[in-house]
PDBQT receptor file of N, H, CA, C and O in Angstrom, charges set to zero:
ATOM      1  N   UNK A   1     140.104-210.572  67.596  1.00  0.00    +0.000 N 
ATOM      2  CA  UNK A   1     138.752-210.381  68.070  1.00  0.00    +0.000 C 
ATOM      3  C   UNK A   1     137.928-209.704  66.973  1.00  0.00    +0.000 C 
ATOM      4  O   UNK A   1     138.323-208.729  66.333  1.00  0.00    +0.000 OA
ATOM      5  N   UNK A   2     136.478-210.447  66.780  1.00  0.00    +0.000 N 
ATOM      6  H   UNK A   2     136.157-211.239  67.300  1.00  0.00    +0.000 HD
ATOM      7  CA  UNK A   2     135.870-209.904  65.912  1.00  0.00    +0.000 C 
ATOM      8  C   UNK A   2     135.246-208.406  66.088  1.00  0.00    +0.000 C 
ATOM      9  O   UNK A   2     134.610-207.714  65.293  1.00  0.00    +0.000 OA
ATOM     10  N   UNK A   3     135.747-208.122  67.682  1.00  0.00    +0.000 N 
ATOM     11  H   UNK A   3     136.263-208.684  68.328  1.00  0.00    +0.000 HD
ATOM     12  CA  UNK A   3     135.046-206.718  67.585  1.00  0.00    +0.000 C 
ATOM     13  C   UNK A   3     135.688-205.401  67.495  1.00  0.00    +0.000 C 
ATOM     14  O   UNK A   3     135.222-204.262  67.470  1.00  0.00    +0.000 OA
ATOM     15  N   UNK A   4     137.179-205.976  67.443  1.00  0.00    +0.000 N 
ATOM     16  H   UNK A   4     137.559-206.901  67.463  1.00  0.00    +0.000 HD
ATOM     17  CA  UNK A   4     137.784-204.476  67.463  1.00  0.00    +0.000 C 
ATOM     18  C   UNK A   4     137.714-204.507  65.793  1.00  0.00    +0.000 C 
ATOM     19  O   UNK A   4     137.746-203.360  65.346  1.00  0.00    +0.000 OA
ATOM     20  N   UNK A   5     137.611-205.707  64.590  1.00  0.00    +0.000 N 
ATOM     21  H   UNK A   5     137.585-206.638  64.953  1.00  0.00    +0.000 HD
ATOM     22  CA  UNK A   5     137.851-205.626  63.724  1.00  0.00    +0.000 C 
ATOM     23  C   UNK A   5     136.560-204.599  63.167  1.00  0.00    +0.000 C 
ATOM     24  O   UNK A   5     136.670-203.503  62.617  1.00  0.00    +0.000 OA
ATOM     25  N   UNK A   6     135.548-205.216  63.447  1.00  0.00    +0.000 N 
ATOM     26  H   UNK A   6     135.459-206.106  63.893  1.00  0.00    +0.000 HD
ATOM     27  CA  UNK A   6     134.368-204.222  63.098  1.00  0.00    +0.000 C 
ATOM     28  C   UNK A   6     134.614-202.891  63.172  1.00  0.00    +0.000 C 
ATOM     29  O   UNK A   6     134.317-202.159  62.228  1.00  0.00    +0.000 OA
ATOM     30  N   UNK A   7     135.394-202.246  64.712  1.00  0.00    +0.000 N 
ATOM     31  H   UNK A   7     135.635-202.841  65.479  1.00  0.00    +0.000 HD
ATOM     32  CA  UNK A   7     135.651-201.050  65.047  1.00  0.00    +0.000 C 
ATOM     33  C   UNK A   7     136.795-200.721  63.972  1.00  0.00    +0.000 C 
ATOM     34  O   UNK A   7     136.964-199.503  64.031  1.00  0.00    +0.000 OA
ATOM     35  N   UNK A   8     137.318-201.063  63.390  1.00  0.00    +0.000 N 
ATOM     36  H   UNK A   8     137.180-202.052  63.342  1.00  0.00    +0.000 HD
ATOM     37  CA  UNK A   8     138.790-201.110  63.029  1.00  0.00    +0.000 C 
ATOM     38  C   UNK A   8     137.930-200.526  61.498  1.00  0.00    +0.000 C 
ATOM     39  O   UNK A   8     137.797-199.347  61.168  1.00  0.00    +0.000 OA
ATOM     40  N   UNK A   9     137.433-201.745  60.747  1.00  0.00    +0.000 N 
ATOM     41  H   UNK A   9     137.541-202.703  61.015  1.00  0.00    +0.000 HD
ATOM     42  CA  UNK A   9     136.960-201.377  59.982  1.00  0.00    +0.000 C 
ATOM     43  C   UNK A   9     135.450-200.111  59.471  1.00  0.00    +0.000 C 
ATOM     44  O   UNK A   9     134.846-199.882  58.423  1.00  0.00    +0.000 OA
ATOM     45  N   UNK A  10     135.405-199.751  60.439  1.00  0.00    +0.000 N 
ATOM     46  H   UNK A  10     135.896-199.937  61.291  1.00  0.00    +0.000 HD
ATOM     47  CA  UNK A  10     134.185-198.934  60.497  1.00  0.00    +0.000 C 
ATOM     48  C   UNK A  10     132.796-198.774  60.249  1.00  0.00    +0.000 C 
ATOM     49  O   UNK A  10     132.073-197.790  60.090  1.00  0.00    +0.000 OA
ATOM     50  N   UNK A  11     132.533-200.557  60.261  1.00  0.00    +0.000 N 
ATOM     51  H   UNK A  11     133.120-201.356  60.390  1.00  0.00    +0.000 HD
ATOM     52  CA  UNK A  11     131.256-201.159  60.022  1.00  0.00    +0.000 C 
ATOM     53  C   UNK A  11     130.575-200.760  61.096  1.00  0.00    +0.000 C 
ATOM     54  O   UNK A  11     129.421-200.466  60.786  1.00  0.00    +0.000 OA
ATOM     55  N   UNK A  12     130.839-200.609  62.387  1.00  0.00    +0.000 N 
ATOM     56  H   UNK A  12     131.776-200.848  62.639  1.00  0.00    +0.000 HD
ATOM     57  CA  UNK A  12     130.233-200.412  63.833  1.00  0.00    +0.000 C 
ATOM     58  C   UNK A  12     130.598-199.892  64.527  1.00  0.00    +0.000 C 
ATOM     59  O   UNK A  12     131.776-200.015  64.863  1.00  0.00    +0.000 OA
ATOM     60  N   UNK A  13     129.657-198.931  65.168  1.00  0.00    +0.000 N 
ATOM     61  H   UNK A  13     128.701-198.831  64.894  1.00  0.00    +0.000 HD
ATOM     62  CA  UNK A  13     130.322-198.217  66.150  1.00  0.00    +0.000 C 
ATOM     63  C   UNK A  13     130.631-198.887  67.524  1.00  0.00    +0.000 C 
ATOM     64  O   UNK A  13     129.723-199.581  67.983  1.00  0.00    +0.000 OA
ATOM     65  N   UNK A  14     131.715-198.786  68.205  1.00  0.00    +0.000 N 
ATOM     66  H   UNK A  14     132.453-198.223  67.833  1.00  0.00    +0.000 HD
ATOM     67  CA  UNK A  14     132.341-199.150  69.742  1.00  0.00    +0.000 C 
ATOM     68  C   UNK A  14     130.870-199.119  70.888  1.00  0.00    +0.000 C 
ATOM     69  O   UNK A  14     130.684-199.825  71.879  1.00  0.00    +0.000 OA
ATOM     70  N   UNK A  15     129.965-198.013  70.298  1.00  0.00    +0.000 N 
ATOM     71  H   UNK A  15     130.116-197.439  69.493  1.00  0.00    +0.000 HD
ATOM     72  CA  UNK A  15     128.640-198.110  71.101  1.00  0.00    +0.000 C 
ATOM     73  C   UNK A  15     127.869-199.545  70.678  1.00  0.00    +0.000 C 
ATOM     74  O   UNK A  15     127.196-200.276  71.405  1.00  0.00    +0.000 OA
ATOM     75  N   UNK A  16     128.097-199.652  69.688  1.00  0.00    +0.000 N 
ATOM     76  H   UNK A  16     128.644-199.059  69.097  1.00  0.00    +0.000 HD
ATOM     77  CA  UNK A  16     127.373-200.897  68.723  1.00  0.00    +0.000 C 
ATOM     78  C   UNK A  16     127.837-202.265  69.715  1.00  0.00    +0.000 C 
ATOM     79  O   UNK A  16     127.325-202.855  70.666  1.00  0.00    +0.000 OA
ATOM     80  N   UNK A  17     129.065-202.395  68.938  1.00  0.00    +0.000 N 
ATOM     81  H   UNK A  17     129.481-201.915  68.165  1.00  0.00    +0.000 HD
ATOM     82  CA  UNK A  17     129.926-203.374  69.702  1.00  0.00    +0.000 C 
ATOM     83  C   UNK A  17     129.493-203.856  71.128  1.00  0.00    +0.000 C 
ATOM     84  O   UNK A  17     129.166-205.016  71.379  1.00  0.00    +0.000 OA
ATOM     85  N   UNK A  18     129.529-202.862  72.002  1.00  0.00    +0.000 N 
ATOM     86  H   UNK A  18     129.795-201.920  71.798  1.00  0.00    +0.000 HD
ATOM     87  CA  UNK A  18     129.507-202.835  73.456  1.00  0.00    +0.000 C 
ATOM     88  C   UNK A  18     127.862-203.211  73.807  1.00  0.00    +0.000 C 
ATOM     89  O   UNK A  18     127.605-204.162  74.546  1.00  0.00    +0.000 OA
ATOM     90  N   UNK A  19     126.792-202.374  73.208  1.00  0.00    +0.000 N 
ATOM     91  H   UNK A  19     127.001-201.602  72.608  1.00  0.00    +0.000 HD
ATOM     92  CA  UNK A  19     125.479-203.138  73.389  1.00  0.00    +0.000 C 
ATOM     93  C   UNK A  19     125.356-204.648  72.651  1.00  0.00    +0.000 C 
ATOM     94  O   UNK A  19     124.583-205.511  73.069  1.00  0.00    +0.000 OA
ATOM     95  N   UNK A  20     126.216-204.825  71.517  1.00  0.00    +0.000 N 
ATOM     96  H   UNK A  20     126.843-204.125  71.177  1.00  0.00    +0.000 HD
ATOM     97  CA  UNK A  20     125.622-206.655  71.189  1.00  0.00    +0.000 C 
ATOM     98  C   UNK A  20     126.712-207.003  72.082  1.00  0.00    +0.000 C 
ATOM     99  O   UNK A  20     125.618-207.462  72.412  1.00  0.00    +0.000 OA
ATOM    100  N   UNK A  21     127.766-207.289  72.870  1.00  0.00    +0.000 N 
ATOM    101  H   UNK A  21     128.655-206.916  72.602  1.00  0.00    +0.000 HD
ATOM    102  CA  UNK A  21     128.616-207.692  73.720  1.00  0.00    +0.000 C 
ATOM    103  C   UNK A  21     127.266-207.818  75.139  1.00  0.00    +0.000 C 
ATOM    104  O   UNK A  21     126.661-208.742  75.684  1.00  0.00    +0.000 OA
ATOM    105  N   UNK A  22     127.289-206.886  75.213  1.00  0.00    +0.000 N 
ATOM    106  H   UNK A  22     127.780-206.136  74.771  1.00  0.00    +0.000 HD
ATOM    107  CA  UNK A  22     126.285-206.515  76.756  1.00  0.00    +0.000 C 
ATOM    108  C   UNK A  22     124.835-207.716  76.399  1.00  0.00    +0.000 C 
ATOM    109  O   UNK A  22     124.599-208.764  77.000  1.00  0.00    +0.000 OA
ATOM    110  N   UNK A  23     124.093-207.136  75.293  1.00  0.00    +0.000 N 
ATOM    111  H   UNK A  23     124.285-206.285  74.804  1.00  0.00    +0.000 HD
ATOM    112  CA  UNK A  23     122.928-208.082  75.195  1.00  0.00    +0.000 C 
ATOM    113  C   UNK A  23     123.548-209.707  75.364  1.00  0.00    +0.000 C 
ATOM    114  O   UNK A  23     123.328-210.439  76.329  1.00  0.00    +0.000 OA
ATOM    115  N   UNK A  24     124.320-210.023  74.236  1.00  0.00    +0.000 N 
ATOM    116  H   UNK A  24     124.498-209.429  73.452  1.00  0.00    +0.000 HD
ATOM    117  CA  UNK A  24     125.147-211.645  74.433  1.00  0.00    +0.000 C 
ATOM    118  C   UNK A  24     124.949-212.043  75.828  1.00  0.00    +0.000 C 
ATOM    119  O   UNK A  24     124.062-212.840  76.136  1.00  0.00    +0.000 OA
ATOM    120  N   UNK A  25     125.805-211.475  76.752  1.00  0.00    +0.000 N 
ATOM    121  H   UNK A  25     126.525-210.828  76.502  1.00  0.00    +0.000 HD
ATOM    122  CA  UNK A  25     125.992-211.704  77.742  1.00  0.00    +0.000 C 
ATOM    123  C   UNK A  25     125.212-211.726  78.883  1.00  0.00    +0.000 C 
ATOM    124  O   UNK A  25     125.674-212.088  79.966  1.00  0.00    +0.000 OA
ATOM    125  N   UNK A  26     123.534-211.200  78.660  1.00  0.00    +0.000 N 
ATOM    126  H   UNK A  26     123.159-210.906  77.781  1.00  0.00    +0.000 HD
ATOM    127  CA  UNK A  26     122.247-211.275  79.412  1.00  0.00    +0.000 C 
ATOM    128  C   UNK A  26     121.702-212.684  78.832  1.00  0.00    +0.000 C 
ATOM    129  O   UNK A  26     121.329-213.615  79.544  1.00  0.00    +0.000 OA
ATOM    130  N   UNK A  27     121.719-212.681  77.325  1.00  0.00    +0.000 N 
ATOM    131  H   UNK A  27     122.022-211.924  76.746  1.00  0.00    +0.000 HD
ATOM    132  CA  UNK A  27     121.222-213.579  77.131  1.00  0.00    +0.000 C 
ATOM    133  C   UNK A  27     121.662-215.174  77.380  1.00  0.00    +0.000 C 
ATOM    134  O   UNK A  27     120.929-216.162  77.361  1.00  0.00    +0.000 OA
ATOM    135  N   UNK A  28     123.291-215.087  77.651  1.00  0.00    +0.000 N 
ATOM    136  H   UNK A  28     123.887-214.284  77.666  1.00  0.00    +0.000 HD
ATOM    137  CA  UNK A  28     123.674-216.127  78.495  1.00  0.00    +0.000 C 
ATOM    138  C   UNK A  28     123.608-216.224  79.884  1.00  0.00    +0.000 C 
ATOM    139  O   UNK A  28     123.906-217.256  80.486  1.00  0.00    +0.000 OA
ATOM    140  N   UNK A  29     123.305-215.401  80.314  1.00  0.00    +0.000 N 
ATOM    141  H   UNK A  29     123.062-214.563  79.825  1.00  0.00    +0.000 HD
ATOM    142  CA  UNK A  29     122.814-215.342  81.754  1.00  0.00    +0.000 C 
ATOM    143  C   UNK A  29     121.609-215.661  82.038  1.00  0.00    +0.000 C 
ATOM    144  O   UNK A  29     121.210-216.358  82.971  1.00  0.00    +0.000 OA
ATOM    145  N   UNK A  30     121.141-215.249  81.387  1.00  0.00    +0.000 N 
ATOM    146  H   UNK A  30     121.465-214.683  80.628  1.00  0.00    +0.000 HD
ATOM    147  CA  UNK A  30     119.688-215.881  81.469  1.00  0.00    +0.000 C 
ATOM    148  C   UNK A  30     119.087-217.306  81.087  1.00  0.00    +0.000 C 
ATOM    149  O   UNK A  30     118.125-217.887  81.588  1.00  0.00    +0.000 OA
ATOM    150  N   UNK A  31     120.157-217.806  79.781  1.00  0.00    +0.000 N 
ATOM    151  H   UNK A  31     120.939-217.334  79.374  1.00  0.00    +0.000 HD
ATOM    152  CA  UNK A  31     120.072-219.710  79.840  1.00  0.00    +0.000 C 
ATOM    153  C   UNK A  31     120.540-220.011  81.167  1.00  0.00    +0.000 C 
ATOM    154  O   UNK A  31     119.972-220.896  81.807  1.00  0.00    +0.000 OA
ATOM    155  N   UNK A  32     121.497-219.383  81.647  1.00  0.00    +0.000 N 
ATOM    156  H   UNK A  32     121.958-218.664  81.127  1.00  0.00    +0.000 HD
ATOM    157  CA  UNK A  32     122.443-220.471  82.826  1.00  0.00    +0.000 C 
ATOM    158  C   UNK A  32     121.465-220.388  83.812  1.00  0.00    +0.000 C 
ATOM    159  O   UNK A  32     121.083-221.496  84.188  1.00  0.00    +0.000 OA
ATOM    160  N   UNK A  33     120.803-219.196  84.489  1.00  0.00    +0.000 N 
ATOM    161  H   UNK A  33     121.114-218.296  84.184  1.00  0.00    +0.000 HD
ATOM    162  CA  UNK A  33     119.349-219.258  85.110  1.00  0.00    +0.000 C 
ATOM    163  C   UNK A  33     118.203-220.162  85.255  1.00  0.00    +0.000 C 
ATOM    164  O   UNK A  33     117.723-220.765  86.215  1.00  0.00    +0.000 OA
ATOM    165  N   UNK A  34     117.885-220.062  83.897  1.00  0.00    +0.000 N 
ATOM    166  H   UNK A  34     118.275-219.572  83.118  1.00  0.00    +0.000 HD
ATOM    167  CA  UNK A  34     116.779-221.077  83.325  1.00  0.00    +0.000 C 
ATOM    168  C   UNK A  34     117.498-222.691  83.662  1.00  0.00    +0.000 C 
ATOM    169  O   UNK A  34     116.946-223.551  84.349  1.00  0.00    +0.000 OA
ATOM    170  N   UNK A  35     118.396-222.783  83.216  1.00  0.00    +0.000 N 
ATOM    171  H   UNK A  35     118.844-222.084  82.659  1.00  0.00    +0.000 HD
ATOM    172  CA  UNK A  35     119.624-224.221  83.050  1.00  0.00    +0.000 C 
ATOM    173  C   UNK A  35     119.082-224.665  84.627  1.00  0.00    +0.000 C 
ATOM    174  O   UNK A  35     118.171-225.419  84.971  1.00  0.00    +0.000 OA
ATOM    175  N   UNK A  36     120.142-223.783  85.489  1.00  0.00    +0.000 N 
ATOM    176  H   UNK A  36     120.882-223.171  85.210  1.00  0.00    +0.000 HD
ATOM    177  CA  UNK A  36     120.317-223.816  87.131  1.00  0.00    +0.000 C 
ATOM    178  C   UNK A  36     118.391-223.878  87.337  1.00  0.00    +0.000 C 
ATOM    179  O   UNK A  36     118.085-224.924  87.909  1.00  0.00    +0.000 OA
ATOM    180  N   UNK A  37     117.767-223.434  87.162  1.00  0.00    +0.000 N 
ATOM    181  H   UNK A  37     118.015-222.584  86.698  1.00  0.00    +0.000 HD
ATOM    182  CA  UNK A  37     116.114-224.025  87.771  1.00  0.00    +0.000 C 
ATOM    183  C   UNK A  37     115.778-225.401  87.236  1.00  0.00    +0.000 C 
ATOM    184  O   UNK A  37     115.063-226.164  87.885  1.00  0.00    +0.000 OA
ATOM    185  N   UNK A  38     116.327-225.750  85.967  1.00  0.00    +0.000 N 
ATOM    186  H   UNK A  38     116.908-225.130  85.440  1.00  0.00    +0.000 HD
ATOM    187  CA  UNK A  38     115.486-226.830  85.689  1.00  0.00    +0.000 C 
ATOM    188  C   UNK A  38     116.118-228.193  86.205  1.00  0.00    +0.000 C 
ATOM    189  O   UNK A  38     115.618-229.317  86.239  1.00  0.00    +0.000 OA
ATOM    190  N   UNK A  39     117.377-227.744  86.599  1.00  0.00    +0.000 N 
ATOM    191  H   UNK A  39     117.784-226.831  86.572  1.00  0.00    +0.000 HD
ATOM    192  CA  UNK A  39     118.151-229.148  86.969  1.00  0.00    +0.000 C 
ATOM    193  C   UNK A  39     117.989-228.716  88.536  1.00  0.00    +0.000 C 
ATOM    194  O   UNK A  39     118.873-229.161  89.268  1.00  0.00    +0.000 OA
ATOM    195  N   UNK A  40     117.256-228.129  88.986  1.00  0.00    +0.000 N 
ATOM    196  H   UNK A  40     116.537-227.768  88.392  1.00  0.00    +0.000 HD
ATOM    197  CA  UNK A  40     117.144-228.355  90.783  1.00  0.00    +0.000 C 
ATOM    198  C   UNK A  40     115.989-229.456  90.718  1.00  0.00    +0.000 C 
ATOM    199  O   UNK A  40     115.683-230.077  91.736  1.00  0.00    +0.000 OA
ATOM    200  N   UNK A  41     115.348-229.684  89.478  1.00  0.00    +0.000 N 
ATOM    201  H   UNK A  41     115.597-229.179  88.651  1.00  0.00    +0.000 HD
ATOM    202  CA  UNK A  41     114.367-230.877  90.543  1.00  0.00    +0.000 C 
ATOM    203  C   UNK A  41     115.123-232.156  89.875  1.00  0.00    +0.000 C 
ATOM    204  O   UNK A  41     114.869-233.253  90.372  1.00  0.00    +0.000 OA
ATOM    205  N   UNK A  42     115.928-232.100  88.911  1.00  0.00    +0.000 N 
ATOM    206  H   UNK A  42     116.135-231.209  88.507  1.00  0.00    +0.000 HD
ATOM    207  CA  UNK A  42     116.627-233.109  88.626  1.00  0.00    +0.000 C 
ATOM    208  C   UNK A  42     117.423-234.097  90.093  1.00  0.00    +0.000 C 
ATOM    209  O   UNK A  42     117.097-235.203  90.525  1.00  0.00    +0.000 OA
ATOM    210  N   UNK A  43     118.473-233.210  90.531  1.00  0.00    +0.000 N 
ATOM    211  H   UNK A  43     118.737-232.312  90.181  1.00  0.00    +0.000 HD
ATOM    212  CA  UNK A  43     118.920-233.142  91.834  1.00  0.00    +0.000 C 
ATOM    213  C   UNK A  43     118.241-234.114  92.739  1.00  0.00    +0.000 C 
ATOM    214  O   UNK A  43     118.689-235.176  93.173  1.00  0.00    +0.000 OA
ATOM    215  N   UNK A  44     117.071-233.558  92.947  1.00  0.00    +0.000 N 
ATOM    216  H   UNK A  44     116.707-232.696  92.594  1.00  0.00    +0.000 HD
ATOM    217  CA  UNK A  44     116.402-234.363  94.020  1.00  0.00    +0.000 C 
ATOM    218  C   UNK A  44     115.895-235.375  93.828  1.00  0.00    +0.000 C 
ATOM    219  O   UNK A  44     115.439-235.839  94.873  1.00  0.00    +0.000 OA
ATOM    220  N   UNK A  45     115.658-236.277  92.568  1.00  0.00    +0.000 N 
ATOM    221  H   UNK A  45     116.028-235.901  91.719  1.00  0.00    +0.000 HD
ATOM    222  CA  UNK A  45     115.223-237.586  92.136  1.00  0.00    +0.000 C 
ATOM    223  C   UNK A  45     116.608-238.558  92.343  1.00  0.00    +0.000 C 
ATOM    224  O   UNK A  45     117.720-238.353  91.855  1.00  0.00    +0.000 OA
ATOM    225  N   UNK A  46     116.316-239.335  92.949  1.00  0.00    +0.000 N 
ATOM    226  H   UNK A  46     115.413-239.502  93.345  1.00  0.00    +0.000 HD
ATOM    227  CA  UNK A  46     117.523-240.603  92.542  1.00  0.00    +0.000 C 
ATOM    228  C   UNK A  46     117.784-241.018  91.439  1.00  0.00    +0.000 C 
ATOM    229  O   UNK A  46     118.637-241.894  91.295  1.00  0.00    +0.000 OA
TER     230      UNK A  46
């Protein structure tokens, strides 16, 4: 894992790590959101 290596190596702190982990993971939440609205009117067309 690239993030314990960072920690390992002492490029970043574990606080570091854990907020770009945390942001990543809004910001994929938030495509799959966007994703899931735009294909509901897909859905309803034949």
């Amino acid at each position: 894992m690239i993030c314990v290596s960072r920690v390992y190596l002492g490029v970043h702190w574990p606080s570091e790590v854990l907020a770009g982990w945390a942001a990543g993971a809004a910001w994929a939440r938030g495509c799959w959101i966007i994703a899931q609205f735009l294909n509901l009117g897909a859905k309803d067309k034949p």
